[in-house]
C-alpha positions as CSV (number, residue, x, y, z in Angstrom):
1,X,186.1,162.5,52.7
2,X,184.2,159.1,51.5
3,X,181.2,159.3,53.4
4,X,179.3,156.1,55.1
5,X,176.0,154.7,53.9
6,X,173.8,151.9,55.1
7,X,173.3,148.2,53.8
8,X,171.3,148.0,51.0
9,X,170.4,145.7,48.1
10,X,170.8,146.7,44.1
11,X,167.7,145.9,43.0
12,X,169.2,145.1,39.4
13,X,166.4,143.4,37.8
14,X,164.7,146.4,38.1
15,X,166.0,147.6,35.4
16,X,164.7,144.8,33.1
17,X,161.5,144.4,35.1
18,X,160.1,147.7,35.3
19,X,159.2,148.5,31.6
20,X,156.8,145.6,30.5
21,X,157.5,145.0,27.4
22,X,155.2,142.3,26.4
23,X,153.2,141.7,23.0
24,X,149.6,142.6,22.8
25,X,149.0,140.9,18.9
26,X,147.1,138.6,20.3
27,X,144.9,140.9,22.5
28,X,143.2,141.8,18.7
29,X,142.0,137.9,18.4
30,X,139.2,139.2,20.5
31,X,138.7,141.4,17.4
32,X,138.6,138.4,15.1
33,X,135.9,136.1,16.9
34,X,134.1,138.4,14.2
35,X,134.1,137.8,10.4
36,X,136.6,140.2,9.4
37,X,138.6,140.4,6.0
38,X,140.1,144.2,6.5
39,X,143.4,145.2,7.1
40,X,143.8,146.2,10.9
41,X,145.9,148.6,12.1
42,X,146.0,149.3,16.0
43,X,147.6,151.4,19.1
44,X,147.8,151.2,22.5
45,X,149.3,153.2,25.2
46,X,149.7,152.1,28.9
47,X,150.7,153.9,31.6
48,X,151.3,153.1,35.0
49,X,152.6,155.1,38.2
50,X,152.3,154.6,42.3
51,X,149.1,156.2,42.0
52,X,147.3,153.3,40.2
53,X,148.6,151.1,42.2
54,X,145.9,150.0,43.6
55,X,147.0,146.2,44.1
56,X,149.9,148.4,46.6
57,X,152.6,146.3,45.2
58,X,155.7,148.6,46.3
59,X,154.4,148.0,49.8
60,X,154.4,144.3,49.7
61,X,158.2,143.5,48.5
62,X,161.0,143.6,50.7
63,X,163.6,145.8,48.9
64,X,165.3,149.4,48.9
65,X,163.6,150.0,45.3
66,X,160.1,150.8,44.1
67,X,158.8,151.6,40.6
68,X,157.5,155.1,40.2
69,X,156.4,155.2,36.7
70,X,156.0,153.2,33.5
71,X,154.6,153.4,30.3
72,X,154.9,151.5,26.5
73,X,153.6,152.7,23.3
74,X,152.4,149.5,20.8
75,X,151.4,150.1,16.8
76,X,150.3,146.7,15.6
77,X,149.0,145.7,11.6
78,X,147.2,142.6,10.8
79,X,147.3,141.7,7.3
80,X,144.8,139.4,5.5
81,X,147.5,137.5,3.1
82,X,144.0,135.1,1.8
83,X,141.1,133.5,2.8
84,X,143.3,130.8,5.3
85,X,146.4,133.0,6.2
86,X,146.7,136.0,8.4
87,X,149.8,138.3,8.9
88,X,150.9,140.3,11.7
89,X,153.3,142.9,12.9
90,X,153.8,144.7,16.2
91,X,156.1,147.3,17.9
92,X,156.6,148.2,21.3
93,X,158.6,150.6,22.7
94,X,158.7,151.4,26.6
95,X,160.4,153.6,29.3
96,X,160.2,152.9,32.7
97,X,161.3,155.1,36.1
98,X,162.9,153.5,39.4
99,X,163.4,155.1,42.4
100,X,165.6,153.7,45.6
101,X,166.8,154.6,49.0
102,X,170.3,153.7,48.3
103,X,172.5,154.1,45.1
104,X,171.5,154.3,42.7
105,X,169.1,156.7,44.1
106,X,167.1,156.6,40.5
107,X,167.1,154.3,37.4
108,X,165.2,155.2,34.0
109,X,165.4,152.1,31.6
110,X,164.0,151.8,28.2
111,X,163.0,148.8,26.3
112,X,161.4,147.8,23.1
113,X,160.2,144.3,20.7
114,X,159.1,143.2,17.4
115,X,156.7,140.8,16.9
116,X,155.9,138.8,13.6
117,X,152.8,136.5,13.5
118,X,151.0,134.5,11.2
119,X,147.5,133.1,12.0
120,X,146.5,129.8,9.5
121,X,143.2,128.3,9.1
122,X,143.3,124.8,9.2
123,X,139.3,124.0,8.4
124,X,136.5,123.0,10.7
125,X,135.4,120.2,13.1
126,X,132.5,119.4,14.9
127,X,129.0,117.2,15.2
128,X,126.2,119.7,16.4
129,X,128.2,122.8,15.7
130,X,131.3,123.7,13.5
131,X,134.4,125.0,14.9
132,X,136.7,127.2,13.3
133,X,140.8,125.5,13.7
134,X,143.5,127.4,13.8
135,X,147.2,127.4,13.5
136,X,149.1,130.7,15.4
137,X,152.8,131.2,14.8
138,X,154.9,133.9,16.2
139,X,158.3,135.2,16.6
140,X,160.0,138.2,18.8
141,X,162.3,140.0,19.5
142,X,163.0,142.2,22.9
143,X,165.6,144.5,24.0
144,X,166.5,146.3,27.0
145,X,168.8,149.0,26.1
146,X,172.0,149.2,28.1
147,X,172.0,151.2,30.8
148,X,174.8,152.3,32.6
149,X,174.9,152.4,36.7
150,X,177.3,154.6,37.9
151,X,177.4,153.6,41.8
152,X,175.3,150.9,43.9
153,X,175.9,150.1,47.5
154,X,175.9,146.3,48.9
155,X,177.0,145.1,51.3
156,X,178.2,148.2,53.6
157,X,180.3,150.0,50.8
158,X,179.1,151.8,47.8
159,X,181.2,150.8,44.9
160,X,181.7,153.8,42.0
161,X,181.5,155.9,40.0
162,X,182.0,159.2,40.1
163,X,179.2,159.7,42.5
164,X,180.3,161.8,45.8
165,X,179.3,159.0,47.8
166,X,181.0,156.1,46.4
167,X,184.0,154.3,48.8
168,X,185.5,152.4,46.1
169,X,186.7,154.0,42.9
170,X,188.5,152.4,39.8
171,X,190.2,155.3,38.0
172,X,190.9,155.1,34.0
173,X,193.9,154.7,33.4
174,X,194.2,155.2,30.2
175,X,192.2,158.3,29.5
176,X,194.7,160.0,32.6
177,X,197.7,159.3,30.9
178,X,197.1,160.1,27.6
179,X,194.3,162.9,28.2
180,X,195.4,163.9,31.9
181,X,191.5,163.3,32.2
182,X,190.1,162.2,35.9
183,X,187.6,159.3,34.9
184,X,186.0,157.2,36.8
185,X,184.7,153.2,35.5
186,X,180.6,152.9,36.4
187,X,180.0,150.6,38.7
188,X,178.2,148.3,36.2
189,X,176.7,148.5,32.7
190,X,173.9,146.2,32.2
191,X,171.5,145.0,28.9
192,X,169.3,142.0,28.2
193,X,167.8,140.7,25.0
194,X,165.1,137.4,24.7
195,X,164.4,135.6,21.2
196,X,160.4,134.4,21.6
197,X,159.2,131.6,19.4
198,X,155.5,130.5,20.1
199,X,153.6,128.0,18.2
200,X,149.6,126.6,19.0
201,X,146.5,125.7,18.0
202,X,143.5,127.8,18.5
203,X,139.8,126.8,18.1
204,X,136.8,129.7,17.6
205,X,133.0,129.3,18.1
206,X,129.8,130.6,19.0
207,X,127.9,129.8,22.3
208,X,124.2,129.9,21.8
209,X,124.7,130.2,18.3
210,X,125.9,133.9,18.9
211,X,128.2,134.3,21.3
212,X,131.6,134.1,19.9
213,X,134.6,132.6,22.1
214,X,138.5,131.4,21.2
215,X,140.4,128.8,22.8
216,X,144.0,128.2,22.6
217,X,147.2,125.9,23.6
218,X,150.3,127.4,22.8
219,X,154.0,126.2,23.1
220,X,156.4,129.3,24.2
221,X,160.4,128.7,23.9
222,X,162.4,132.2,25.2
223,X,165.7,132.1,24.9
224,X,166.8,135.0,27.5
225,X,170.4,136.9,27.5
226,X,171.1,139.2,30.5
227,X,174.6,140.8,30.4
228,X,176.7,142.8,32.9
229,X,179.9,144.4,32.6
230,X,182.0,145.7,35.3
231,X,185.7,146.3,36.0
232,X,185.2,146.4,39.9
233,X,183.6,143.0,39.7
234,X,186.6,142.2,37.5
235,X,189.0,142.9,39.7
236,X,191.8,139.6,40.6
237,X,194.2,141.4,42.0
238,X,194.9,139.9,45.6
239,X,195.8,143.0,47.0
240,X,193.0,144.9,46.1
241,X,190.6,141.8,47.1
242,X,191.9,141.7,50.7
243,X,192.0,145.3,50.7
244,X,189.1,146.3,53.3
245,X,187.3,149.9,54.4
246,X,185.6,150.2,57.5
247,X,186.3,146.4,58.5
248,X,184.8,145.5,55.2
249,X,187.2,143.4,52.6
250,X,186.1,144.3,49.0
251,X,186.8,140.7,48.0
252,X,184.3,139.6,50.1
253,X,181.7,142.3,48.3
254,X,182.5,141.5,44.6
255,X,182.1,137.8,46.0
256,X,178.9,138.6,47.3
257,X,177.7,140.7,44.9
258,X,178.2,138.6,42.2
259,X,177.0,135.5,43.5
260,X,173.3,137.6,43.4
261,X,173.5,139.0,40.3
262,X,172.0,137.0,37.2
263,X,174.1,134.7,35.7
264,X,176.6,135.2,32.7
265,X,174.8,132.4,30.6
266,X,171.8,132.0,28.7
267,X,168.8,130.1,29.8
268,X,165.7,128.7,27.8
269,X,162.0,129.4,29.6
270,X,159.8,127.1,28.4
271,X,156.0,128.1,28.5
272,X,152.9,125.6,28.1
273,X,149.8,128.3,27.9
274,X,146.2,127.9,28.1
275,X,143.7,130.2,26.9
276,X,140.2,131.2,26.9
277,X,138.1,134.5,25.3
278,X,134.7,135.6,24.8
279,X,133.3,138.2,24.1
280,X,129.7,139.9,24.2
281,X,128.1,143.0,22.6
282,X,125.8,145.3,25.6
283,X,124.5,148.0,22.6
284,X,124.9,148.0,19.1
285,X,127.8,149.8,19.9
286,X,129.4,149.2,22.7
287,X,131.2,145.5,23.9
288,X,132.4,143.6,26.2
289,X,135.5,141.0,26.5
290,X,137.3,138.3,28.4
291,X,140.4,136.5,27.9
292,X,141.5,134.2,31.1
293,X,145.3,132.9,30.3
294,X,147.4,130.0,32.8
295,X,151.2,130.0,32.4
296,X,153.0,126.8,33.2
297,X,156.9,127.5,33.1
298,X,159.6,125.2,33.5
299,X,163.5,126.4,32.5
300,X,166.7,125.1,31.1
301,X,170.3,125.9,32.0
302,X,168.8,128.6,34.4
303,X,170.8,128.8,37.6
304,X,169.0,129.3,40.5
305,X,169.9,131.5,43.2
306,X,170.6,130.5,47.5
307,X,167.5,130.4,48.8
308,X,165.4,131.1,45.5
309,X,161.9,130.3,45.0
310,X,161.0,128.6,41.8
311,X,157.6,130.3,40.3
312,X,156.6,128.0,37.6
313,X,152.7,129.1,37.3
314,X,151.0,132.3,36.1
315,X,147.4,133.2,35.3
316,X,146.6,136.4,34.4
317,X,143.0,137.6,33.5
318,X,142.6,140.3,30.7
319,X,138.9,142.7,30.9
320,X,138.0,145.5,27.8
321,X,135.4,147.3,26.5
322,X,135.3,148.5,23.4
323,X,133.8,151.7,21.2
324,X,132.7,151.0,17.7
325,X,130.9,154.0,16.6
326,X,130.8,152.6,12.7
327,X,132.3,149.6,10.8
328,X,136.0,150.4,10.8
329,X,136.5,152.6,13.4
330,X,137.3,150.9,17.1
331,X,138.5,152.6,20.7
332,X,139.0,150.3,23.5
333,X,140.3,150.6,27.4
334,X,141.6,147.5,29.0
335,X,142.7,146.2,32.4
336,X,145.3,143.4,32.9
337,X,146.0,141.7,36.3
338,X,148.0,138.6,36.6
339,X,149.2,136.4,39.3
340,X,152.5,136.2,39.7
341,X,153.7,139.5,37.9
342,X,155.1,139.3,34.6
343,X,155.7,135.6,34.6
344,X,155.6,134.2,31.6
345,X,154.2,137.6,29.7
346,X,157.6,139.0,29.5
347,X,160.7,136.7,29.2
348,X,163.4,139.5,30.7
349,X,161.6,140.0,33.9
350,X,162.4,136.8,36.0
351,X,165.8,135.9,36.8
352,X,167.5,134.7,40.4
353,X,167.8,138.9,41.7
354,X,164.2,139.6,40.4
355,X,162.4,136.3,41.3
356,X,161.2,137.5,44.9
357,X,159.1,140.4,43.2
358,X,157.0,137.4,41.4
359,X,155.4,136.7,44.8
360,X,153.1,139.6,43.9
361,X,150.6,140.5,41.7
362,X,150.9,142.5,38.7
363,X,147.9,145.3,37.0
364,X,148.1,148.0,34.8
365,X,145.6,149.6,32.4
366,X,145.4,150.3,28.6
367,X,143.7,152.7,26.3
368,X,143.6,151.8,22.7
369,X,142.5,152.4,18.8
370,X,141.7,150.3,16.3
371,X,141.1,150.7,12.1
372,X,140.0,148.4,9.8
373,X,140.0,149.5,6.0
């Protein structure tokens, strides 16, 4: 017997939002306010579950999911090509863990990027004091593997799968006839990918002669690809669409259903950043830095949702310290917090089902190493 569960919401963008996958390259800039001619090659890990959440985020946002863990695994190199040009490469890989009171009950998603960069000196400028200018270039690439749902309630019915509680089944058809085998289609297979170009200027100094700061404008262009495939959405058939179960027609659920989830098409995000970093030593070996970033976003070709609220700001505010027992050798631990989640940091995580959880704030903490040579 196809048993009854309550309304609920898929929280799709979940799925994309949960593991962060967002480039920390330029978090090592805070590394370069200092002369430094050497290879780098970096880690960080960051780890996150519901008991750091200390900004109680899952409490604040209306919805039938919540985000038990995450975590992401970076290895960065910054290459000195000459005395003007600076290379870099990252990775990111990232896992994340969703749990929610309806179907699907759970959602693990994994994620990962590459990062190219290139870092130009472009000379000096100044009266009183000279100013190092800069030219930053950088392109990505980020994935969210596919991950396949196999029920979700909406709307009163809880479309499947081969879960026991799903009241709306789509049977293979093919693989019973030619294999007598009893399959059942998943409710929905979803993936997203973003292309990242970034280009700016940067300008680096000393206050007081010593202390060493950046600043930076930076032009971001994301071009952001969310796909879904399902062949109960698909359905046209008439008489399955006024079909109905329990006094619900499942035309009216794909209809409503799909009118939530993110669109079919493409859309550009457009990012205007601003950004400021300093950084201060308290021992001989022990430091301290800042880096304070504001996200202005507009977008092209995005299609909003009924009822959608357009977050087009961000600032986020990034605090370290960091080890250096000798020369080369570099530990640092790091807290992020931004505004308005992820906005702007990682191009996957907004779209129209995902844009109410940008209301909130967004933390997490980092531990990293660092080795020049």
């Amino acid at each position: 017997m196809l048993k009854h569960i309550k309304n609920a919401r898929l929280c799709f963008g979940l799925a994309l939002i949960s593991p962060a996958v967002s480039a920390d390259l330029d978090f090592l800039n805070i590394q370069l306010l200092e002369n430094n001619d050497h290879i780098v090659v970096a880690a960080e890990y960051s780890y996150f579950d519901m008991s750091l959440d200390f900004l109680d985020f899952s409490s604040k946002v209306n919805s039938s999911s919540r985000p038990e863990q995450s975590s992401s695994t970076q290895v960065s190199l910054l290459v000195p090509v000459n005395d003007t040009l600076r290379v870099g490469y990252e990775y990111t890989e990232s896992s994340a863990q969703v749990s929610r009171t309806a179907e699907p009950f759970s959602l693990d998603t994994k994620g990962n990027e590459h990062q190219v960069s290139a870092s130009y000196q472009l000379g000096y400028f100044g009266h009183f004091l000279e100013y190092s200018t800069v030219l930053n270039l950088s392109a990505s690439t980020v994935k969210q593997e596919k991950l396949e749902i196999d029920c979700y309630a909406h709307a009163g019915l809880v479309l499947g799968g081969s879960c026991e509680s799903a009241d709306v089944r789509l049977l293979d058809g093919a693989a019973y006839i030619n294999q007598g085998e009893t399959n059942y289609y998943p409710a929905m297979t979803v993936d997203g990918r973003a292309q990242v170009y970034r280009i700016g200027l940067e300008v680096r100094g000393h206050f007081l002669n010593d202390l060493p700061f950046y600043q930076k404008i930076d032009i971001q262009s994301s071009r952001i690809d969310l796909n879904y495939s399902s062949e109960l959405l698909d359905i046209n058939d008439p008489f399955l669409l006024n079909a109905s179960y329990r006094g619900i027609a499942l035309g009216d659920t794909i209809s409503s259903l799909s009118s939530q989830l993110p669109q079919q098409t493409p859309w550009t995000e457009r990012a205007l950043i601003f950004e400021f970093g300093t950084k201060v030593d308290v021992t001989d070996t022990l430091s301290a830095s800042l880096a304070l970033k504001h996200y202005r976003i507009d977008r092209v070709s995005y299609e909003y949702g009924a009822d959608e609220i357009n977050y087009n700001h961000n600032t986020g505010l990034d605090l370290a310290l960091w080890f250096k027992p000798n020369t080369d050798f570099m530990l640092y631990i790091k807290g992020q917090i931004s505004q308005h989640n992820l906005l702007g940091i990682d191009p996957l995580a907004y779209n129209r089902k995902t844009s109410k959880f940008f209301a909130q704030p967004y933390g997490k903490i980092s531990a990293g190493i660092s080795y020049s040579f």
